[in-house]
C-alpha atoms as a printed R data frame, in Angstrom:
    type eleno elety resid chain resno       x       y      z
1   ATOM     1    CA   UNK     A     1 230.911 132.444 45.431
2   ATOM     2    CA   UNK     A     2 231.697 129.624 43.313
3   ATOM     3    CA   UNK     A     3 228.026 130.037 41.416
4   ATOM     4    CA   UNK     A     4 229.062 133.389 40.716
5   ATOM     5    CA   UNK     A     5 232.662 133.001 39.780
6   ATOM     6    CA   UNK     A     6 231.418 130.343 37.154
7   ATOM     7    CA   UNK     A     7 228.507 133.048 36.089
8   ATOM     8    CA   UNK     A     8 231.360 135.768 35.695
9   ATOM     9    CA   UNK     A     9 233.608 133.084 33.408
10  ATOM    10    CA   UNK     A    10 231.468 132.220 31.370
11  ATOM    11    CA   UNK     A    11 229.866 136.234 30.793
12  ATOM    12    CA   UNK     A    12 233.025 136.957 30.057
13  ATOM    13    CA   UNK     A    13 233.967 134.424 27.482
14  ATOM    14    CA   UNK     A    14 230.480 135.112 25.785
15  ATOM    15    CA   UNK     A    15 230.968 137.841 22.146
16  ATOM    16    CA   UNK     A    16 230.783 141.134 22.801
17  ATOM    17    CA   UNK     A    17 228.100 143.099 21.053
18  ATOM    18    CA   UNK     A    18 228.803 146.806 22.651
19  ATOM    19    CA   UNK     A    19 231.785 149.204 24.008
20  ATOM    20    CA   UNK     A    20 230.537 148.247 27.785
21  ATOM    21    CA   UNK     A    21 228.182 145.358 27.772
22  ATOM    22    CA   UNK     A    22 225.897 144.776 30.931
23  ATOM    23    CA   UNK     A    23 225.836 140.712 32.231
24  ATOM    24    CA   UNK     A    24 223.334 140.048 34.922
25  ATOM    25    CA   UNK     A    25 222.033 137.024 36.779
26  ATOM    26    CA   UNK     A    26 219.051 136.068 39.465
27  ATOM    27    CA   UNK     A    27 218.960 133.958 42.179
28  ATOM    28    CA   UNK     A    28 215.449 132.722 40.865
29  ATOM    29    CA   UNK     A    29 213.762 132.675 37.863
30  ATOM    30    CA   UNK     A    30 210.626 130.946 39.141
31  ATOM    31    CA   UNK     A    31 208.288 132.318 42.098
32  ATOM    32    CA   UNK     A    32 205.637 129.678 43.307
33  ATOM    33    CA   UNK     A    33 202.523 131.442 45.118
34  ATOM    34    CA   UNK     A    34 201.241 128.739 47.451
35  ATOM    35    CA   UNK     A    35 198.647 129.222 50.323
36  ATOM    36    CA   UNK     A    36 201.389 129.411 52.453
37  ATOM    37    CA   UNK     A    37 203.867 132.219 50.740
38  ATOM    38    CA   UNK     A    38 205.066 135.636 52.168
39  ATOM    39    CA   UNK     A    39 207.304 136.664 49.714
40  ATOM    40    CA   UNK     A    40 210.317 136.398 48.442
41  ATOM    41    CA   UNK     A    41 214.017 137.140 47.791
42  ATOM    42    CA   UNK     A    42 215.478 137.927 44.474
43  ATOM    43    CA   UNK     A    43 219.386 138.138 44.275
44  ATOM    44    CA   UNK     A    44 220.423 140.116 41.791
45  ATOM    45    CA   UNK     A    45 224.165 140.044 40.232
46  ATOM    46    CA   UNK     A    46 226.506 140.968 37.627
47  ATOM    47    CA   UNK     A    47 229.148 142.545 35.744
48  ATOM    48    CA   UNK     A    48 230.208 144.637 33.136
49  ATOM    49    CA   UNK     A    49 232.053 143.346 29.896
50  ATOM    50    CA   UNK     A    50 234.129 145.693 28.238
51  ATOM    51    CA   UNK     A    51 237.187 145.460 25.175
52  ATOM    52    CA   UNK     A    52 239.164 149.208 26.429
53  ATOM    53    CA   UNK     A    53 239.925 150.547 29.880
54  ATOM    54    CA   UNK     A    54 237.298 152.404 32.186
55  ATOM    55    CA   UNK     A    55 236.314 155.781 30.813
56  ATOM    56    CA   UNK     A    56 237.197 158.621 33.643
57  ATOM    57    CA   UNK     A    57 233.085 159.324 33.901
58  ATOM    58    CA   UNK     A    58 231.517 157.077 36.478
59  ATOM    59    CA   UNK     A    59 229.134 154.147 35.619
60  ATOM    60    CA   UNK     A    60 225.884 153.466 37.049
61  ATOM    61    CA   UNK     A    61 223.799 150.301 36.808
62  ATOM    62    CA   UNK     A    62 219.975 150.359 37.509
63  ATOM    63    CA   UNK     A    63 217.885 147.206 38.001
64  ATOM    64    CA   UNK     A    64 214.344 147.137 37.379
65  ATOM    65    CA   UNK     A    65 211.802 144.699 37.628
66  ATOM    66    CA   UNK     A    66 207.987 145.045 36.448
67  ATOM    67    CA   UNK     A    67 204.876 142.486 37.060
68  ATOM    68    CA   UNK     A    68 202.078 142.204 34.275
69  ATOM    69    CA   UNK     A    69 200.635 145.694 33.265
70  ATOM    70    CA   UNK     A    70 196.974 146.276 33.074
71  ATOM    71    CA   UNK     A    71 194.299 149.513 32.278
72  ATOM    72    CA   UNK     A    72 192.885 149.872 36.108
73  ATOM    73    CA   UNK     A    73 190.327 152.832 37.319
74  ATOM    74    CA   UNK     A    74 191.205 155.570 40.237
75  ATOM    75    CA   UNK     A    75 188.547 156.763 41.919
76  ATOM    76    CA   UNK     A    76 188.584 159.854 44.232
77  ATOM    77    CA   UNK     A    77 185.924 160.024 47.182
78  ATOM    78    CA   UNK     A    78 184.651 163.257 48.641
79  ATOM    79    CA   UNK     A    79 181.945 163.817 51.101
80  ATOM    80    CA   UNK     A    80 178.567 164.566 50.334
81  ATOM    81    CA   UNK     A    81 175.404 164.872 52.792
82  ATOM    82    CA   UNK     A    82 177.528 163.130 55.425
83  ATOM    83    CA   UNK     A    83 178.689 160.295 53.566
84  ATOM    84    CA   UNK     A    84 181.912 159.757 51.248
85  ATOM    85    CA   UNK     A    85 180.748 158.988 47.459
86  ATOM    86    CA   UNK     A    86 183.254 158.582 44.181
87  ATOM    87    CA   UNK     A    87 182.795 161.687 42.636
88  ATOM    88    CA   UNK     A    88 185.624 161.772 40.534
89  ATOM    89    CA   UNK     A    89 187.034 158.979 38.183
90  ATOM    90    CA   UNK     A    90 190.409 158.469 35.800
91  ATOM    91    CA   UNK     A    91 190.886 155.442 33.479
92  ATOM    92    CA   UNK     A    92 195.249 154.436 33.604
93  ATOM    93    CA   UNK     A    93 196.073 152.824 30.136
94  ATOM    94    CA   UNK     A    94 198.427 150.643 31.891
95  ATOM    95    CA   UNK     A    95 200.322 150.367 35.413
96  ATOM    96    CA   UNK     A    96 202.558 147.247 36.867
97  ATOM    97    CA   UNK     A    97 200.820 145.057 39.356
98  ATOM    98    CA   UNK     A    98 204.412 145.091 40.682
99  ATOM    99    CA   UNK     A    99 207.185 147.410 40.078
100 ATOM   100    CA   UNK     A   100 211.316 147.951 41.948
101 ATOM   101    CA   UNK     A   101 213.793 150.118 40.847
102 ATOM   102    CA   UNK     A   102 217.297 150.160 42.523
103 ATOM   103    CA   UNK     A   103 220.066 152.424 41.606
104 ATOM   104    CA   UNK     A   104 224.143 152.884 42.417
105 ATOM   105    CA   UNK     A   105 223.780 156.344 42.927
106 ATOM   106    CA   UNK     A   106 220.934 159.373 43.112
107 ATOM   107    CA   UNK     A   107 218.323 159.522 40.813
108 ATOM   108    CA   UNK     A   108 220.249 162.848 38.754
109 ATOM   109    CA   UNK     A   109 223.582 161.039 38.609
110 ATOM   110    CA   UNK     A   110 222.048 157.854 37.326
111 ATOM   111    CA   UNK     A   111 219.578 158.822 34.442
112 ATOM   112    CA   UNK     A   112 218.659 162.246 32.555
113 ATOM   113    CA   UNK     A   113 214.806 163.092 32.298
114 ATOM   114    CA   UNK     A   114 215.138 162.329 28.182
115 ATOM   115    CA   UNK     A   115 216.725 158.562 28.888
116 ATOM   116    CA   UNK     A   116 214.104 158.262 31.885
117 ATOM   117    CA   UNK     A   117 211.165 159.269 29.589
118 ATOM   118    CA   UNK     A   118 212.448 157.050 26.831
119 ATOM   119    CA   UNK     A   119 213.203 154.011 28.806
120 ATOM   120    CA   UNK     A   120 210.382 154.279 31.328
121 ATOM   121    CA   UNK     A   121 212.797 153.400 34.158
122 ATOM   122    CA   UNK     A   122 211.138 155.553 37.135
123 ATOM   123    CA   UNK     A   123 208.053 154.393 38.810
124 ATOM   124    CA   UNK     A   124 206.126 157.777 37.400
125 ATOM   125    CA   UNK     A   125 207.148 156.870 33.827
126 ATOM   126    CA   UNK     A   126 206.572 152.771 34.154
127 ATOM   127    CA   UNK     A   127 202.619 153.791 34.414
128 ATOM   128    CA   UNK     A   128 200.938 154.930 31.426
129 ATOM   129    CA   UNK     A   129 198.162 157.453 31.678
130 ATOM   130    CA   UNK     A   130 197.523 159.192 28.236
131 ATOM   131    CA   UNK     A   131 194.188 161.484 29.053
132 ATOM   132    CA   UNK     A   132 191.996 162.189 31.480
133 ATOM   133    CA   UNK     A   133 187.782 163.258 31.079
134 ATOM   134    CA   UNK     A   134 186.835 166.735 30.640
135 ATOM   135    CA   UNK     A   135 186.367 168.487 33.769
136 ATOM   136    CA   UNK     A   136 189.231 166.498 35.749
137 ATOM   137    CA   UNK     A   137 191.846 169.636 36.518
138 ATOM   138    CA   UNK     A   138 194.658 167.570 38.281
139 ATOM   139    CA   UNK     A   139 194.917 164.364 36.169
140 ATOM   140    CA   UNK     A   140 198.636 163.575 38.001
141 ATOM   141    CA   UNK     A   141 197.134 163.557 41.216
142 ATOM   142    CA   UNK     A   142 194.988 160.535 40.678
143 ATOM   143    CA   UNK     A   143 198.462 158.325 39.418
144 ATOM   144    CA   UNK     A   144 200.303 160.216 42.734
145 ATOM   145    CA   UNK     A   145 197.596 158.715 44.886
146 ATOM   146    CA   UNK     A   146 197.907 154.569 43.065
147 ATOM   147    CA   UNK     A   147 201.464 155.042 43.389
148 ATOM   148    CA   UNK     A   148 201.271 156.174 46.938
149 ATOM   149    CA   UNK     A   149 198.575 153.286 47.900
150 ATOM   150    CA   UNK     A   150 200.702 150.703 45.834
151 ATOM   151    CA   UNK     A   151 204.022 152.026 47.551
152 ATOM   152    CA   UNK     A   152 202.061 151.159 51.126
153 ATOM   153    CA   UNK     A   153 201.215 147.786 49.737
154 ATOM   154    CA   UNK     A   154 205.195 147.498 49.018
155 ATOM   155    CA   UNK     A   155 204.151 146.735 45.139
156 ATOM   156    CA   UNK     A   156 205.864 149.807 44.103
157 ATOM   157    CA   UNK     A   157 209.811 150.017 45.561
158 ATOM   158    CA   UNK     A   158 212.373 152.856 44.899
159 ATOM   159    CA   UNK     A   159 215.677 152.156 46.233
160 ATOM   160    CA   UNK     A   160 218.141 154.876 45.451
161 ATOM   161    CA   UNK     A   161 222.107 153.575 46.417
162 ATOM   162    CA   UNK     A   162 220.732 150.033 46.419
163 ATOM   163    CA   UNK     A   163 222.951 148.466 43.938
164 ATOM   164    CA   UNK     A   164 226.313 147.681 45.289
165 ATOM   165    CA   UNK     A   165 228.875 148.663 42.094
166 ATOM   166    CA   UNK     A   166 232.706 147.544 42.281
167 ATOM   167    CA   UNK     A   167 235.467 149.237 40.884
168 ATOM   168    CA   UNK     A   168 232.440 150.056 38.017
169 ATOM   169    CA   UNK     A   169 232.747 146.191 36.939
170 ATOM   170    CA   UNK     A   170 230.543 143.845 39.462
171 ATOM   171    CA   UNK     A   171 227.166 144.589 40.729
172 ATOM   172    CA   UNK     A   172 224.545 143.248 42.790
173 ATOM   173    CA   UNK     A   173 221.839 144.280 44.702
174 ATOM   174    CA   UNK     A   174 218.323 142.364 46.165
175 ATOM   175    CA   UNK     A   175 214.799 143.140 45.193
176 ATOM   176    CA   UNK     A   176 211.894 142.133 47.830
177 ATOM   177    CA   UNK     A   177 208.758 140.361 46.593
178 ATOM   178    CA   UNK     A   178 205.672 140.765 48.501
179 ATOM   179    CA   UNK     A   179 203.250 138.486 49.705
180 ATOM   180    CA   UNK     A   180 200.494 140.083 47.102
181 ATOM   181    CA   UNK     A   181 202.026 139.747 43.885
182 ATOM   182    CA   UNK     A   182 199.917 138.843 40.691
183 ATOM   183    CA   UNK     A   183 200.538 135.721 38.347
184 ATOM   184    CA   UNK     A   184 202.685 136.152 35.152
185 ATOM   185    CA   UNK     A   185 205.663 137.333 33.566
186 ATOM   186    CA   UNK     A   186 208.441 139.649 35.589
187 ATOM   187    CA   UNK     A   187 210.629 141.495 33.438
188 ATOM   188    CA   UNK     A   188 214.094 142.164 35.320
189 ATOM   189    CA   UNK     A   189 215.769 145.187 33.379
190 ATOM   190    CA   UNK     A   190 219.350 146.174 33.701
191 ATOM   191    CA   UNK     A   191 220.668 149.469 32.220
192 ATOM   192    CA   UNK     A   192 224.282 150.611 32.307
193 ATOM   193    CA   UNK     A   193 224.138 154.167 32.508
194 ATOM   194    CA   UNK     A   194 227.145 156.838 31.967
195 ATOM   195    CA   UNK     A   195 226.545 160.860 32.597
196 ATOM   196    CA   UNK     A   196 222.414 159.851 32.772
197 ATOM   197    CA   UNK     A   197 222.603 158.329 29.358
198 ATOM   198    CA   UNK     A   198 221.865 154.456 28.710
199 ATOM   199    CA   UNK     A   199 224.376 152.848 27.098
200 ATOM   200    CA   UNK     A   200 223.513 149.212 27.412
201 ATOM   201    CA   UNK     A   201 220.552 146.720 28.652
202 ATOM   202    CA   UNK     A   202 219.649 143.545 29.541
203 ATOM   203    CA   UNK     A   203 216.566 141.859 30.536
204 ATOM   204    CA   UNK     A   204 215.372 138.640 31.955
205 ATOM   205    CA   UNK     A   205 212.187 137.210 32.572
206 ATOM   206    CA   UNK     A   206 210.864 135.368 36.279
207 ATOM   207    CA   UNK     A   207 207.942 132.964 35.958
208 ATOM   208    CA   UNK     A   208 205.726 133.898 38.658
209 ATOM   209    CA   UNK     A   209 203.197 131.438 39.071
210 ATOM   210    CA   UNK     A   210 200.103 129.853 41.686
211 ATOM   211    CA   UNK     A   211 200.684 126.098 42.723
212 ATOM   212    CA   UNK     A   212 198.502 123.969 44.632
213 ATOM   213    CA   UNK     A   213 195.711 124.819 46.151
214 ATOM   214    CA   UNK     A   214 196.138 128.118 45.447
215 ATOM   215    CA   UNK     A   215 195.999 127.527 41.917
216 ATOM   216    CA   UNK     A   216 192.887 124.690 41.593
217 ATOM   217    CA   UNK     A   217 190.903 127.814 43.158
218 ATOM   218    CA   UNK     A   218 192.455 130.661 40.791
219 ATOM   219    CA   UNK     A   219 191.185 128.033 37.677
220 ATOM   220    CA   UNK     A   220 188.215 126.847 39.018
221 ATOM   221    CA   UNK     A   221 187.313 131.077 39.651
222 ATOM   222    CA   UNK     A   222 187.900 131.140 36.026
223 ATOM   223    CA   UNK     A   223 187.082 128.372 34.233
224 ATOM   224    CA   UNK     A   224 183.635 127.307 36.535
225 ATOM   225    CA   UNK     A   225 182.767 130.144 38.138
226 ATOM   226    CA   UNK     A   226 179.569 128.644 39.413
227 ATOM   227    CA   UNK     A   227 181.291 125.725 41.047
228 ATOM   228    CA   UNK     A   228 183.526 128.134 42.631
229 ATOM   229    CA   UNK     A   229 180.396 130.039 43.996
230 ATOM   230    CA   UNK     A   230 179.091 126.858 44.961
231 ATOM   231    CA   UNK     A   231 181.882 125.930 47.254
232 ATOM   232    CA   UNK     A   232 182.537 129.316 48.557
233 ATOM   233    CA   UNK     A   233 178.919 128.928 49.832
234 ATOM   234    CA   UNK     A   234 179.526 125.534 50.876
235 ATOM   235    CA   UNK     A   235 181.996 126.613 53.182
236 ATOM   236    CA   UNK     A   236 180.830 129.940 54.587
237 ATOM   237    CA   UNK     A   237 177.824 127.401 55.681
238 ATOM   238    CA   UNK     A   238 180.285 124.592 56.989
239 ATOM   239    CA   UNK     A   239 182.221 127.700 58.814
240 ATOM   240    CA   UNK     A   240 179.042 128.883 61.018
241 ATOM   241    CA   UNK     A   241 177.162 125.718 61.386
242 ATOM   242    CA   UNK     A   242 180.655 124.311 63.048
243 ATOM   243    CA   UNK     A   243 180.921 127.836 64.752
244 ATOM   244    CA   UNK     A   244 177.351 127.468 66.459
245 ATOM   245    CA   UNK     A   245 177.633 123.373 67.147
246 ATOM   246    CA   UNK     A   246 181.229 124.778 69.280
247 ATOM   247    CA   UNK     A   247 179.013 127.471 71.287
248 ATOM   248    CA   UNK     A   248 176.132 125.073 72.160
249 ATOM   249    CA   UNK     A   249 178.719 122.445 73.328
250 ATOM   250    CA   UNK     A   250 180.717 124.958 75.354
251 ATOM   251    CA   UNK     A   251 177.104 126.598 76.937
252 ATOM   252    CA   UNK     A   252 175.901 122.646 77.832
253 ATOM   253    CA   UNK     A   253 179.522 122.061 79.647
């Protein structure tokens, strides 16, 4: 309480810049991936600076936050002759490894198709997927099924009614990390929203980043890939050698 009474003081003190100004904090701005991680917590919190009273329309406040976007291929599988086979194949320009969005209230009451297609807010609109090859009739279908297998792998997060709003001045909410999240730059996004329009945002960036072991393989991978083979080896022959020596000491017992 005190770490956020101090946070509010000093938001509050700062210039303001807009009619209603969105200030937001985290809990963390650095994530360390170690061998041992399984996720993590980010506490999300903040407040809204503003000169008048409250307009009678109801604010909203939407947190987003996005991993590292890269071009990936879908591929969909039929069966042929008794075995399944990519038949079909659809190049996205760019998705999020990793990608939460947490809202005060429904999806309508919080942002208008227009603001959503101009701020790329929604999960749909966060991937980028300009064409598709000729001959592919239901382009959609092939982001539908990345953001369904991404949603299973808890990379992709909606959570409508998430974000806790006070007398339309303090907010907070929680965003979980997975296990499986890619190195590099999180952007957390904070829009203040008023009849689904945006009328201010805020971003802020977490450093998520491999330590220890965990990282002396990820730059060895890279940077001597043939070393890296050579140890992978290494130990896949350690592994069942030592897996043998056990079952020809527990057969002489």
């Amino acid at each position: 309480m005190r770490r956020l009474a101090l946070f509010l003081a000093l938001a509050f003190a700062a210039p303001a810049s807009a009619a209603e100004e969105v200030l937001a904090g985290l809990s963390q701005t650095r994530v360390a991936i170690s061998t041992d991680f399984r996720g993590s917590t980010i506490l999300i919190f903040g407040a809204v600076k503003r000169e008048e009273a409250i307009p009678e329309d109801p604010l909203q406040v939407i947190v987003t936050i996005a991993g590292p976007s890269t071009p990936l291929v879908v591929r969909k599988k039929d069966r042929r002759f008794g075995i399944w086979i990519n038949t079909e194949s659809v190049t996205v320009d760019r998705a999020p490894s990793f990608y939460a969005v947490a809202t005060s209230a429904d999806w309508p009451a919080s942002l208008s198709e227009v603001e959503d297609l101009r701020n790329k807010v929604s999960v749909n609109r966060a991937i980028r997927s300009v064409g598709a090859p000729r001959g592919i009739v239901d382009a959609g279908s092939f982001t539908d099924a990345l953001i369904r297998i991404r949603e299973r792998q808890d990379l992709y997060q909606t959570r409508i009614g998430a974000v806790t709003l006070t007398e339309a001045t303090l907010f907070e909410t929680s965003i979980e990390l997975p296990a499986n999240l890619t190195e590099g730059n999180y952007t957390a996004r904070f829009l203040l929203t008023r009849n689904g329009r945006v009328i201010d945002t805020h971003e802020e960036v977490i450093h998520v980043t491999k330590v220890g072991l965990e990282r002396f393989l990820y730059n060895l991978s890279r940077e001597v890939p043939w070393a890296y083979g050579v140890l992978a080896l290494s130990l896949a022959i350690l592994a069942g050698w030592s897996a043998s020596a056990f079952f020809r000491y527990i057969r002489g017992q």
